[in-house]
N, C-alpha and C positions, 0 to 999 in steps of 0.2 A: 336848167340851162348851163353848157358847159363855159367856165370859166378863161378868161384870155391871161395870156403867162406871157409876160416881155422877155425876151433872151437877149444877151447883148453878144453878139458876134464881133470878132478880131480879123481886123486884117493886114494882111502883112505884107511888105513891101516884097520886091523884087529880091534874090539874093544880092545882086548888084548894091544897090543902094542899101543905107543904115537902116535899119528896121523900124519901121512906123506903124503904129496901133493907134487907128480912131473903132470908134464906139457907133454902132447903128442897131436899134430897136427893128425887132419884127412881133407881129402878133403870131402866135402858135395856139392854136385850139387845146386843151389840156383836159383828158379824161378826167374825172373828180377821184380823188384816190378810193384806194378800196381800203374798207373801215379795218383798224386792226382787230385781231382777234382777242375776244376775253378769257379768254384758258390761257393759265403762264404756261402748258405744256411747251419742252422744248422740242423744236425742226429736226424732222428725221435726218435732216445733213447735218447738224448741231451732231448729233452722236454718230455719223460715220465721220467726221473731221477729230473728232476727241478719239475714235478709234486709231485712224490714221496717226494722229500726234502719239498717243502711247506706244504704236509699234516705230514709229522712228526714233522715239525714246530709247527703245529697247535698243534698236539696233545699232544705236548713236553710244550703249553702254558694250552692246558687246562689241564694237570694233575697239575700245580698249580694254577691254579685259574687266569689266564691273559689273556683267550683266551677272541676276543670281541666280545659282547653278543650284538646286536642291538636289545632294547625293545621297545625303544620308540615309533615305530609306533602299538605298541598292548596294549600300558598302555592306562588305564580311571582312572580320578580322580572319586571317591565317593563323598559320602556327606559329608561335613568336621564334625569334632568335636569339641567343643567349650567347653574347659574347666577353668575354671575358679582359678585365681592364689591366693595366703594369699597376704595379705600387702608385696607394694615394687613391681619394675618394673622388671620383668625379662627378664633378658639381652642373657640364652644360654639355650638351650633343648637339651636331644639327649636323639633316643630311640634306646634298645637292638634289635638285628637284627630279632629275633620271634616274635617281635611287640607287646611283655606284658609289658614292663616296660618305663617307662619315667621319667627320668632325666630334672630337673632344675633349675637354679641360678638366684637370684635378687641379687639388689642392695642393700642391706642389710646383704648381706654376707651368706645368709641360701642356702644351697642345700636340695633340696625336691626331695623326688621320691614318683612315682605312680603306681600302677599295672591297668592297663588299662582295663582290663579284670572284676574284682572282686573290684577293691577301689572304694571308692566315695570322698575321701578326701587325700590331699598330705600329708604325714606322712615327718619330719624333717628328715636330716639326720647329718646333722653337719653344725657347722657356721665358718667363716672365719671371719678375724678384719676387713679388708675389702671388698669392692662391687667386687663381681662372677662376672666376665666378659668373661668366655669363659669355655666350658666343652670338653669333648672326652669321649669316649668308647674302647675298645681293639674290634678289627676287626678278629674275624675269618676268617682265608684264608681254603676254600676247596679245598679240592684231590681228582680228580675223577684219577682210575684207571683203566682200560681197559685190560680185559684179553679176549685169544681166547681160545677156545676147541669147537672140535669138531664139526668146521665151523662156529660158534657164537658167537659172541662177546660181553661180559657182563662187562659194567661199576659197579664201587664201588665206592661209593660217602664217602669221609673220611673229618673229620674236624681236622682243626690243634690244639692240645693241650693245650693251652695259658690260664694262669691264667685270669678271667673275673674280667677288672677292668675299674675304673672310673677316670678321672682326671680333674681338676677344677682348673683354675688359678685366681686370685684375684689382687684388685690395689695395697695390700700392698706388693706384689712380694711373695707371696707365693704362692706354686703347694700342694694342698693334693692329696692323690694316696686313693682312694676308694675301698671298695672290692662288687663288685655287687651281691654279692650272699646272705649278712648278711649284706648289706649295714656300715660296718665298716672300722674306718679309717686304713690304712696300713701302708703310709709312708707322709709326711711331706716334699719338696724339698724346700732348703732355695738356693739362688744363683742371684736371678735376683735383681735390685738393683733400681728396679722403677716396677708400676705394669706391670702385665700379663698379653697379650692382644690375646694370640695365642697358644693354645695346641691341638697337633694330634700324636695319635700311627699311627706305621707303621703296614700295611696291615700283619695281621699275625704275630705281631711280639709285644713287651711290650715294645721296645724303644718308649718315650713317645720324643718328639719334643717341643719346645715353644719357644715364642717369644717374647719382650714387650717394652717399652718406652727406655729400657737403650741400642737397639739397637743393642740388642745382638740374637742369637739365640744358644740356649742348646740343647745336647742330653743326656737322663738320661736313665738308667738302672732300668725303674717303679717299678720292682717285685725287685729289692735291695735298692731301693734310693738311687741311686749313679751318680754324674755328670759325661758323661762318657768325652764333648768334648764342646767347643766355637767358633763359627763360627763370623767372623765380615763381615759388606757390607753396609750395608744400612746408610745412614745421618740424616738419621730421625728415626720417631718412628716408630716401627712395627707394621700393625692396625690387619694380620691374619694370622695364619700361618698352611699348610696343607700337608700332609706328604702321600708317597704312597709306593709299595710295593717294588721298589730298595731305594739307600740308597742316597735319595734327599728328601726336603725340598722347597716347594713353599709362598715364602712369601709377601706382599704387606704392603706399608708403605705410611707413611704422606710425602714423599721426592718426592710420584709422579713416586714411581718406584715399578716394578715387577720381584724379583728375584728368581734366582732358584739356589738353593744350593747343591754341588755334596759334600756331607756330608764325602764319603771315602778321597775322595784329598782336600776338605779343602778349595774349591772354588769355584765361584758362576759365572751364567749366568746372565745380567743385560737385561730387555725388558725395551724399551721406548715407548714413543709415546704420554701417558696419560698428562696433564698439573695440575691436581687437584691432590687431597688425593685417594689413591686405598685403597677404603675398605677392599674387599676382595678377594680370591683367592681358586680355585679348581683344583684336579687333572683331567682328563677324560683317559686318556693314559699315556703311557711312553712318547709319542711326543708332545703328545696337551693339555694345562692346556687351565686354565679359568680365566677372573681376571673383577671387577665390579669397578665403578669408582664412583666420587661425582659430574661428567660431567651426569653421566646416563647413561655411554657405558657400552655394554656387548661383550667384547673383547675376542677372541681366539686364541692361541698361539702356535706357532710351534718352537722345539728347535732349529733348525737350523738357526731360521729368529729374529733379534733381534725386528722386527714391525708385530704388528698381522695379522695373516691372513685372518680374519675377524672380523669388524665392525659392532655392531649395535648402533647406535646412538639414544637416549632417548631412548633405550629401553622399560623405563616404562613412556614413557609421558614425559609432561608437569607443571609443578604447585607447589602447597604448599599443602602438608599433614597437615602442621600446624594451628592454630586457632589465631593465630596474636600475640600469647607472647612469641615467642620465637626469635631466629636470622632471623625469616624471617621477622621479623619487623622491625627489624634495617636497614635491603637491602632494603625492597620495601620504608624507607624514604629516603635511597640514591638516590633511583631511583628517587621517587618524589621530591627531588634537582635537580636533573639534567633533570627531565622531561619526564622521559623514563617508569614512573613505577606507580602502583595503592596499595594502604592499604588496597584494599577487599582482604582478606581471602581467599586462595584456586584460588587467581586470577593466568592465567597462566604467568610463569614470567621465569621459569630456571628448568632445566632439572630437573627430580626427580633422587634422589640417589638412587644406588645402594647398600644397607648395610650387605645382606646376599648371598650365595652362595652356593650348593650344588649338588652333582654328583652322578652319580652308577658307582664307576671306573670301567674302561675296556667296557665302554658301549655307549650308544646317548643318553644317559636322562638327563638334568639340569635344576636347577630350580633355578630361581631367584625371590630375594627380595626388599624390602625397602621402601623409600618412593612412595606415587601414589597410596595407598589403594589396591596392587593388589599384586598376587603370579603367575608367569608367567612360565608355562612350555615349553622348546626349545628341538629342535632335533637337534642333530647334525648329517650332513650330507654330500652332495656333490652339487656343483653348483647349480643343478636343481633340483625339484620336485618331489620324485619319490614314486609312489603309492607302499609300497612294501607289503600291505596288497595281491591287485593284483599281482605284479609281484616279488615273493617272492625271485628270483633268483640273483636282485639285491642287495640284503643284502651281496654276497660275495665281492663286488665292490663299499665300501663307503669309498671315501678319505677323509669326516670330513675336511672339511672346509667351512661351512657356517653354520650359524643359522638361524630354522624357529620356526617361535610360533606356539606351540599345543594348548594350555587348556591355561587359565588365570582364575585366581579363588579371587574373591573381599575379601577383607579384611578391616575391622574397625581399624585402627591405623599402628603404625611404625613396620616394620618386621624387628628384628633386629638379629632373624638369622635361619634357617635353618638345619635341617640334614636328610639326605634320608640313611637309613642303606644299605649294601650293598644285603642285600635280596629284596630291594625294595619293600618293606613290605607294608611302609607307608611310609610320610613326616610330619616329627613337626618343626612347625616354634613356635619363640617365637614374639607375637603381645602385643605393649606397648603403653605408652602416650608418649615417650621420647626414644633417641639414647642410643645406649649401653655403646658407648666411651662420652658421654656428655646430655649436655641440648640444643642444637643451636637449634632443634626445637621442638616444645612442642604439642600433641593433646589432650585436657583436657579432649575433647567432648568422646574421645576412654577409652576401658577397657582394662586392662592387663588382657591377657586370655594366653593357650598355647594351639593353633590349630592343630589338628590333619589330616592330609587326608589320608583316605585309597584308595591303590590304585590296579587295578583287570586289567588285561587284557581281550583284545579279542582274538576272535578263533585260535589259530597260523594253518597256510596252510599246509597240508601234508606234502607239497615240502620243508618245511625250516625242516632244521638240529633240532633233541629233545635237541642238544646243548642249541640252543640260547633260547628256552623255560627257561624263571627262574622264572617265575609266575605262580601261577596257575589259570588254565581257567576260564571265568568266565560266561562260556555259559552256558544254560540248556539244556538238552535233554530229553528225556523219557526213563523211563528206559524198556528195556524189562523185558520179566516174565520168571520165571522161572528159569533153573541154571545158562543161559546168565547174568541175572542181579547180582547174586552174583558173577560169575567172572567178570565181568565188573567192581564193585564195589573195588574187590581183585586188578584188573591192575589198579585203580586210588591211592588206598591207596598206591602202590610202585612207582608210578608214583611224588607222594605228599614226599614220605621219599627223591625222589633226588634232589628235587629242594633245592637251594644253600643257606647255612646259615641260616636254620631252626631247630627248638631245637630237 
């Protein structure tokens, strides 16, 4: 017998008059519900709504610029370029993201820049009282926006705003603020109270970041020169400091520790595990940084986990970079006291350092430096092996946790540091006879040069999203004749305007 269900119905007065709500019962006949089911399986709309939610996700990351871009398995290193530096070791490069300009600091205090394209010679841009040990660029963050009409869905590729500037930190604790365009000084930031060993803008954004011996970390207001905040943590000295697009700060110090700074609340995440000095430090994600050791590990980090999730140990070998005048001659006569060690030169004896780091945030490409004469490119990926040239599908299914070597590229002396813009343009490292933060070890035999590699993908597969394309191709084909080949020509030049952080 079906069950009777009271409803209580509202009724409302005239708009005229004040609103009155009395209360009147009706009976309603009510079907007896239908029994729920005993299988917890979940509703076929349950997983097209969880579908639905992950691609607005996605699409909610790529209209600012977060979504992950996996290139590494389509990048090739070129032929490098070997340019040669004035007097003085240079300690920090970085190129603008269109890959015309280059930026660089020795230890002599001078900052040079270069047009890549059109200079033969570095032209000065300003000195410091003391030795340039670290530089930055302002990062354009792009906007891709996505509208539909009329069944088609057309992307707009938009760049964020942001005054183009440089910034340079020195031992004597000063920060100048650069203007890239008229290579002219801006701003001057006084605050740190022993040198500068660490400066990065935030992704999109002109808060500049630094870090240095007083074991402090700053955030400044670049485009007003203004201190905005003081972060404390670390016990030692800070050797680098790298900054990404939320409002955190990674940095690595002589105390043997890798921290991560949540810059709004004012407090920091501490990783262990390392015993030595951590050179350096990169972002790759929101979850996954990168941190380089004077063990020769190349270490990957997950915020959840205070010990890394993956190990590479010597990374780069074996041995001595140095030619026997520097600290590596003082250790291999320890050794030979105690019997364990040799004074040849280059004999293998202790891990090669780590001293440079660089990333394509939101991506699998890094690139490492240091001692060992080498420049090693790693993919970051998942447990196993995965051809994804062949099977392009697995690019939606990479949980970034392991490191493999792609490309390793020789080098003549110390890599003392690295930058890969975010257009993945090119990589400039800086190649020296000597460390950036010191002398411990010396290569007299090497020339301070700044190395350039240009870098071109392969073919990207039908089947992978024009997303993750942010390179452009570097196949040949033939052109056909006739009006195909001027429209052909028409869809590569709009094809070239959307790729990411190009002038």
């Amino acid at each position: 017998m079906a069950k009777k269900i009271i409803v209580r119905k509202k009724k409302t007065a005239p708009k005229s008059a004040a609103p009155v709500l009395e209360a009147e019962d009706e009976e309603i006949d009510a079907a007896p519900a239908a029994p729920e089911p005993e299988t917890a399986d979940t509703a076929p709309g349950d997983a097209e709504n969880d579908e639905l939610a992950e691609r607005l996700r996605q699409d909610a990351l790529k209209a600012i610029g977060r979504s992950f871009q996996p290139i590494a398995p389509f990048v090739q290193a070129g032929e490098p370029l070997v340019i040669p530096t004035a007097r003085g070791c240079p300690t920090a490069a970085v190129v603008t993201g269109d890959g015309l300009w280059a930026w660089y600091g020795d230890k002599n205090g001078n900052v040079f820049r270069r047009s890549l394209a059109t200079d033969k010679e570095w032209s000065l841009v300003g000195r410091h009282k003391g030795k340039v040990l670290c530089l930055a660029l302002t990062e354009m963050l792009t906007e891709v926006n996505t509208q539909v009409r009329g069944g088609r869905s057309t992307e707009t590729v938009m760049s964020s705003k942001i005054p183009r500037m440089a910034a340079s930190g020195s031992d004597d604790g000063v920060i100048k603020i650069w203007n890239l365009d008229d290579a002219s000084e801006v701003h001057e930031l006084l605050g740190h109270k022993g040198p500068v060993t660490g400066v990065s803008f935030r992704l999109g954004k002109t808060v500049l970041v630094s870090g240095g011996s007083d074991r402090t970390l700053k955030m400044w207001a670049a485009e007003d020169g203004v201190l905005l905040d003081t972060l404390y943590g670390h016990t030692g000295k800070i050797t680098s400091v790298a900054a990404g697009w939320k409002e955190e700060a990674l940095t690595t110090g002589d105390d043997c520790g890798v921290r991560l700074f949540k810059i709004d609340k004012g407090t920091s995440l501490a990783f262990t595990e390392s015993q030595l000095v951590v050179e350096c430090g990169a972002f790759l994600t929101d979850q996954r940084y990168l941190a380089g050791d004077a063990e020769g590990s190349l270490r990957l980090f997950d915020t959840l986990k205070r010990r890394p999730i993956c190990k590479v140990a010597t990374a780069h070998g074996v041995g001595f970079d140095g030619d026997g005048s520097g600290l590596e001659r003082i250790m291999s006569q320890e050794e030979i006291q105690a019997g364990t060690g040799s004074l040849a030169p280059g004999q293998p004896q202790h891990p090669n350092w780590i001293m440079a780091l660089a990333a394509v945030p939101y991506s699998d490409l890094v690139v490492s430096g240091g001692l060992g004469g080498s420049i090693h490119f790693w993919r970051v990926s998942g447990d196993n092996e995965v051809d994804f040239v062949a099977n392009p599908e697995a690019l939606t299914d990479n949980p970034l946790t392991s490191l493999h070597l792609l490309h390793t590229i020789p080098v003549d002396g110390i890599v003392n540091s690295l930058y890969l813009p975010r257009s993945a343009q090119c990589v400039i490292a800086t190649v020296s006879r000597e460390p950036r933060l010191g002398r411990w070890f010396t290569s007299n035999g090497s020339r301070n040069h700044i190395l350039v590699i240009p870098l071109t993908t392969k073919q990207m597969p039908r089947s992978v999203p024009a997303s993750l394309s942010v390179l452009p191709s570097s196949s040949t084909s033939k052109k056909p004749a006739g009006k195909k080949a001027g429209k052909k020509k028409m869809v590569r030049k709009l094809v070239k305007k959307r790729i990411l952080h190009l002038k």
